[in-house]
Steps between C-alpha positions, in 0.01 A plus 500: 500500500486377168437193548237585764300680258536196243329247772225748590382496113546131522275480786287781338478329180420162673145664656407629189580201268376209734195653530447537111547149474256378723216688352639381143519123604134538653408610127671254310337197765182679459501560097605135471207323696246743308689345183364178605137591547429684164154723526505450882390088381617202687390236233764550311783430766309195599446399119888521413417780283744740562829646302758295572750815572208620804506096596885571556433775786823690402333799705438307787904304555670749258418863562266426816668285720836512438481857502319501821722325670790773401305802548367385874866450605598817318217693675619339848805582467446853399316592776651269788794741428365865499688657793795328407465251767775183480270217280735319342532739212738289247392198530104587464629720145623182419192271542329822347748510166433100503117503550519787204674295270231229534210760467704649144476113361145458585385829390713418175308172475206686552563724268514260210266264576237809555630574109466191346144467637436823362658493186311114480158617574240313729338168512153533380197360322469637156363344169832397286303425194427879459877567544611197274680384787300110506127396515241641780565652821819399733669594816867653339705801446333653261799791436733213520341242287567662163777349296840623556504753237209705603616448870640870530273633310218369679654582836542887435111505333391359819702708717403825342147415322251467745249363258699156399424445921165339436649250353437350882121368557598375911636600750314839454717796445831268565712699213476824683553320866845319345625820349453707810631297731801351316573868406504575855710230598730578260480888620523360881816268462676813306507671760581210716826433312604887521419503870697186572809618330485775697481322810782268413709820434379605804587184704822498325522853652364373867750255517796717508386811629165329712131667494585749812687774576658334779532493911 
């Protein structure tokens, strides 16, 4: 009996996790491709001028598709075996613990990349005479371009003074669109890598006790 109530949690905890995960990975695909069309523009993309950490898509392979892939076999699963029909139990927790390890590392990539853009700043147009950065307007990281010294501090004004963000002349408002939806990202593949674990304890769980009740 015991171990009938363990593999109806499993089962239990399958529905409610695989789901999760598939409206998670739809947000991190999503938050990603808006990364690469700051202010709604599509100039930019064509032009090359976008932040190299957006360019890398880590929301679209990390915490989108890799996690996808995991959560629509989870969600499968879970529900192919409500009634406690005979599906194969251990060997789908398997693929499942498997498929969740995957989704943990891309989330985890994910995760940092989504940071590092973040902490780095956008690619914009800005005027690095007035910032003694060089001579006349450029395409750079403005927040990143500073000498190495004035690196952190730079990073936390920009981060928490909303003021140093017109520093950025094009794309309009691109400051505001990196820090959103890096910070969601970041917020997105969090939860990813929690959820994941839990499905590979889960799996773990599947595989010796299986997602049913039983016959």
């Amino acid at each position: 009996p015991s171990l009938c109530r363990v593999a109806m949690c499993v089962g239990k905890c399958s529905r409610i996790v695989g789901p999760c995960l598939l409206v998670l990975g739809t947000l991190s695909v999503a938050a990603n491709i808006l990364l690469l069309f700051p202010g709604w523009a599509l100039k930019y993309l064509a032009e090359g001028h976008i932040s190299k950490h957006a360019k890398a898509m880590p929301g679209i392979w990390g915490g989108g598709i890799a996690v996808l892939l995991a959560a629509t076999h989870i969600t499968a699963v879970g529900w192919r075996c409500t009634g406690c029909s005979d599906c194969g139990t251990r060997r789908n927790a398997f693929i499942s613990a498997v498929l969740s390890k995957l989704a943990l590392l891309g989330a985890a990539a994910c995760f940092v990349l989504s940071g590092v853009g973040l902490t780095n700043g956008p690619l914009c147009f800005y005027n690095a005479s007035e910032h003694g950065h060089g001579h006349g307007t450029l395409w750079g990281y403005p927040f990143l371009d500073a000498g190495s010294q004035e690196l952190d501090a730079r990073t936390e004004n920009y981060l928490h003074d909303r003021h140093t963000w017109s520093i950025c002349l094009e794309p309009a408002g691109v400051v505001a669109w990196n820090v959103v939806l890096f910070s969601l990202l970041l917020l997105v593949s969090a939860t990813e890598m929690v959820l994941a674990s839990l499905q590979i304890l889960n799996g773990c769980l599947g595989c010796l006790c299986g997602f049913c009740e039983g016959k």
